[in-house]
PyMOL CGO cylinders between C-alpha atoms (Angstrom):
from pymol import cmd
from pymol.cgo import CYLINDER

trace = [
    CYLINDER, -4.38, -12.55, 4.48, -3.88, -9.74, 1.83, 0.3, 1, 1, 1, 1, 1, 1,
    CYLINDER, -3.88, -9.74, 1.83, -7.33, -7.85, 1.54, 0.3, 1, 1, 1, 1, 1, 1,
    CYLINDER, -7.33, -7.85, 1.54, -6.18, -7.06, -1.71, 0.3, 1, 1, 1, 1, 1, 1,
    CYLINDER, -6.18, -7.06, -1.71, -5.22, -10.45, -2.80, 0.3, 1, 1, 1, 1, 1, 1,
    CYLINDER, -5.22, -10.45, -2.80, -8.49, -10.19, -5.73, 0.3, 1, 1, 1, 1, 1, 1,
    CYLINDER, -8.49, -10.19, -5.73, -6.57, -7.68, -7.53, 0.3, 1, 1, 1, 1, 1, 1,
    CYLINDER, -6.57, -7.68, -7.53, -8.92, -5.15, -7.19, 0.3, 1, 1, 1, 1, 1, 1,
    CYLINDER, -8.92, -5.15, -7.19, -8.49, -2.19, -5.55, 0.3, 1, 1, 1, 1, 1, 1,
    CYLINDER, -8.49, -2.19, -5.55, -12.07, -0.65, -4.60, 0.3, 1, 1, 1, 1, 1, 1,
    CYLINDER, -12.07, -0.65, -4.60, -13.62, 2.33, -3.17, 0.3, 1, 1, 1, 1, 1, 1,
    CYLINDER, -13.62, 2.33, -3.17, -14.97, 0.15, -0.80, 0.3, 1, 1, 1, 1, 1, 1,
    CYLINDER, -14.97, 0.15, -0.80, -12.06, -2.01, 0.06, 0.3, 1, 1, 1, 1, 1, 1,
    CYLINDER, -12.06, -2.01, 0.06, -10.06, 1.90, 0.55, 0.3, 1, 1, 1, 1, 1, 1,
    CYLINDER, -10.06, 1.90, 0.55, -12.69, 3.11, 2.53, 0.3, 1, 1, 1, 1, 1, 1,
    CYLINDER, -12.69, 3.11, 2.53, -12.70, -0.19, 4.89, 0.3, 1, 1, 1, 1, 1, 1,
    CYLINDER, -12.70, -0.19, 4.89, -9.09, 0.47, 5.96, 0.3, 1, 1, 1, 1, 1, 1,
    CYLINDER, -9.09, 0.47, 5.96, -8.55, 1.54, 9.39, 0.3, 1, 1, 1, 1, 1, 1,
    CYLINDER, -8.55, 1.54, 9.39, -5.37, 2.18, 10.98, 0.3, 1, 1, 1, 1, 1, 1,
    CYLINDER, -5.37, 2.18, 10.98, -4.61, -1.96, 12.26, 0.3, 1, 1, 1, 1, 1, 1,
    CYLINDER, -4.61, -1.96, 12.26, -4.83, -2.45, 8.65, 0.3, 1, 1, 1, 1, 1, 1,
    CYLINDER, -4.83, -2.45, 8.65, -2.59, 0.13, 7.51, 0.3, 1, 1, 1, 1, 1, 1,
    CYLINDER, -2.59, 0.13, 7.51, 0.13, -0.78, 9.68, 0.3, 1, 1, 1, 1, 1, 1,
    CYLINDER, 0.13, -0.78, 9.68, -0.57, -4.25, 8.69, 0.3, 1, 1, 1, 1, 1, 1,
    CYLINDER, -0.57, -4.25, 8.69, 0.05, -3.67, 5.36, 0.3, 1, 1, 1, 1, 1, 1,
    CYLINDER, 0.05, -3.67, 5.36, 2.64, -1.23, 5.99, 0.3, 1, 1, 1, 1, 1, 1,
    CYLINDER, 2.64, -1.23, 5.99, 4.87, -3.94, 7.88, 0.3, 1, 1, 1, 1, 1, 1,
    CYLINDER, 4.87, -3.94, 7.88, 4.79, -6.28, 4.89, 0.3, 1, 1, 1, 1, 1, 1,
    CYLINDER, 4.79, -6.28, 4.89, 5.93, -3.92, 2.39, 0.3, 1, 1, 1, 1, 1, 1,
    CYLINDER, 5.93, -3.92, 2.39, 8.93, -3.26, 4.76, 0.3, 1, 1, 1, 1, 1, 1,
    CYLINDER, 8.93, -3.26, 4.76, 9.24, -6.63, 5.54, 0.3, 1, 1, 1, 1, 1, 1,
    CYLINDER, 9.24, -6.63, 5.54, 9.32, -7.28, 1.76, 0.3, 1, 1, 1, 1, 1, 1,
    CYLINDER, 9.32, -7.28, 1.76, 8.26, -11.27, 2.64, 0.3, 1, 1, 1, 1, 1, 1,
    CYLINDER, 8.26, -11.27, 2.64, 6.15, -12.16, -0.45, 0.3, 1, 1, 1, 1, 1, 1,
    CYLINDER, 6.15, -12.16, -0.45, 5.50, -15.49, -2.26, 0.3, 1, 1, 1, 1, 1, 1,
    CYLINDER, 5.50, -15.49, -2.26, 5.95, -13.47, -5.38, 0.3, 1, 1, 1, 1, 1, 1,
    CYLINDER, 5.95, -13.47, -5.38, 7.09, -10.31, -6.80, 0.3, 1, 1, 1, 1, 1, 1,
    CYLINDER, 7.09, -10.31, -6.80, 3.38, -9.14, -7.91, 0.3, 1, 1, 1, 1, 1, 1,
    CYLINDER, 3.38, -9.14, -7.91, 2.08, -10.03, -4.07, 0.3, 1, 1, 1, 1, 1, 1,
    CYLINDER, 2.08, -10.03, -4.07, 4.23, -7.07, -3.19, 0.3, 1, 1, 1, 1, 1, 1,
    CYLINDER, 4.23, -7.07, -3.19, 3.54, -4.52, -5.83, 0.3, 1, 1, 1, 1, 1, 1,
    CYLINDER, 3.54, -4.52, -5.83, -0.38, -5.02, -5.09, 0.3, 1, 1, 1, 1, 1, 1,
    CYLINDER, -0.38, -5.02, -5.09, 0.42, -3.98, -1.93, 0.3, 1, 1, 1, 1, 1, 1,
    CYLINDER, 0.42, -3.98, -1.93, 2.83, -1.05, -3.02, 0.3, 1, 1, 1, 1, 1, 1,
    CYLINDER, 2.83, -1.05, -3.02, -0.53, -0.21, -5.09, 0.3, 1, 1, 1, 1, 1, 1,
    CYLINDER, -0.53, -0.21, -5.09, -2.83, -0.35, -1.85, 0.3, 1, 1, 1, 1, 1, 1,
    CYLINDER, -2.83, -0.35, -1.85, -0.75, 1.73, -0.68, 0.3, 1, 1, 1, 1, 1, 1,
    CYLINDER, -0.75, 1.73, -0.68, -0.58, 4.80, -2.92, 0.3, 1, 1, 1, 1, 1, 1,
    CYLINDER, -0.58, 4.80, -2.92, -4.24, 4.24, -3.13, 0.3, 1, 1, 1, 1, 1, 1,
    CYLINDER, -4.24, 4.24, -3.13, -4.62, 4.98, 0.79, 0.3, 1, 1, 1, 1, 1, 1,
    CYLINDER, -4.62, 4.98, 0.79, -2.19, 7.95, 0.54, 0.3, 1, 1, 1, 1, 1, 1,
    CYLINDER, -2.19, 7.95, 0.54, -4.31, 9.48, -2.49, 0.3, 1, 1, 1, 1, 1, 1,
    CYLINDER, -4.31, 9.48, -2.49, -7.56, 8.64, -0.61, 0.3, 1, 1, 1, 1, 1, 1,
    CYLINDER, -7.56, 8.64, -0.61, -6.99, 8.47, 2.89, 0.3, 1, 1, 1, 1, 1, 1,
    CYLINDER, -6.99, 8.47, 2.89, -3.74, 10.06, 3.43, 0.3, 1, 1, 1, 1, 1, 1,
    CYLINDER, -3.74, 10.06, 3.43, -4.53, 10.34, 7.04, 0.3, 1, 1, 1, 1, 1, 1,
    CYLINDER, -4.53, 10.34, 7.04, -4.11, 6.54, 7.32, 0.3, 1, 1, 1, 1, 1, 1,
    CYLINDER, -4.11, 6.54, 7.32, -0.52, 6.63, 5.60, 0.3, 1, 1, 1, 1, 1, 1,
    CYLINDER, -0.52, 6.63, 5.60, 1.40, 9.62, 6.63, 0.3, 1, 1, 1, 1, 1, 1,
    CYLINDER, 1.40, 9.62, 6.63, 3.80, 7.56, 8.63, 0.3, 1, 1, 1, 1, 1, 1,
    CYLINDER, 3.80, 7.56, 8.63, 4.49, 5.41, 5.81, 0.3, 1, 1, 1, 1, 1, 1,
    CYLINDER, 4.49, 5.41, 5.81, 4.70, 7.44, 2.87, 0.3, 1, 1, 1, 1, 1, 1,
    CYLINDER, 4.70, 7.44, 2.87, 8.30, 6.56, 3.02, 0.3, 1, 1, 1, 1, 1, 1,
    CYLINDER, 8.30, 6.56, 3.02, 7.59, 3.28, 1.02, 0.3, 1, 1, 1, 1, 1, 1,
    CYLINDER, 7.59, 3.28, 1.02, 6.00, 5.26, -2.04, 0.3, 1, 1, 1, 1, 1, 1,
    CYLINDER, 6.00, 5.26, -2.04, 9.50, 6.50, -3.42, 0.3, 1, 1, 1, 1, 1, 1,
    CYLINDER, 9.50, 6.50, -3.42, 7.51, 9.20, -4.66, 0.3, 1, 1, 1, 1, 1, 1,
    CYLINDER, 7.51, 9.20, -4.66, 10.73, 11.41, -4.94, 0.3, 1, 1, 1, 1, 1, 1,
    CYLINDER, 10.73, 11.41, -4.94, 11.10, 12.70, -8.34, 0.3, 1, 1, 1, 1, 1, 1,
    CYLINDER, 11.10, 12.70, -8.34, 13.63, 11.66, -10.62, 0.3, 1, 1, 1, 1, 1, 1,
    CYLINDER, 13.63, 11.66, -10.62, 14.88, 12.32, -14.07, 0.3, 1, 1, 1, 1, 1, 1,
    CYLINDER, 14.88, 12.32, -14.07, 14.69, 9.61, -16.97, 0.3, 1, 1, 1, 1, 1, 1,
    CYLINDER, 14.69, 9.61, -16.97, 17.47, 11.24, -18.94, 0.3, 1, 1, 1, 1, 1, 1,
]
cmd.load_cgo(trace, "trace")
């Protein structure tokens, strides 16, 4: 189940990740297995959250950000 699956993303619900749950959620987004397209971009969203927050938790998946910058022109 996706702890995130209210479409909220707390303080509290960031702070209650561990790092099970990170690679949990981790494996999905690489898996990319989602009912719907919005399943996996509230994950994507977890995500960043835990990277901004807890970066500790994510530094082995920061990979799945695409935070690379990029130029719109």
């Amino acid at each position: 189940m996706n702890p995130a699956s209210n479409n909220k993303i707390s303080e509290d619900l960031v702070n209650s990740f561990n790092e099970e749950m990170t690679f949990e959620l981790a494996t999905r987004l690489e898996e990319e297995n989602y009912a719907t397209p919005f399943d996996g971009l509230q994950d994507w969203h977890l995500l960043r959250a835990l990277a901004i927050n807890r970066p500790e938790l994510t530094t082995k998946y920061i990979h799945l950000l695409d935070q690379e910058p990029f130029d719109e022109n």
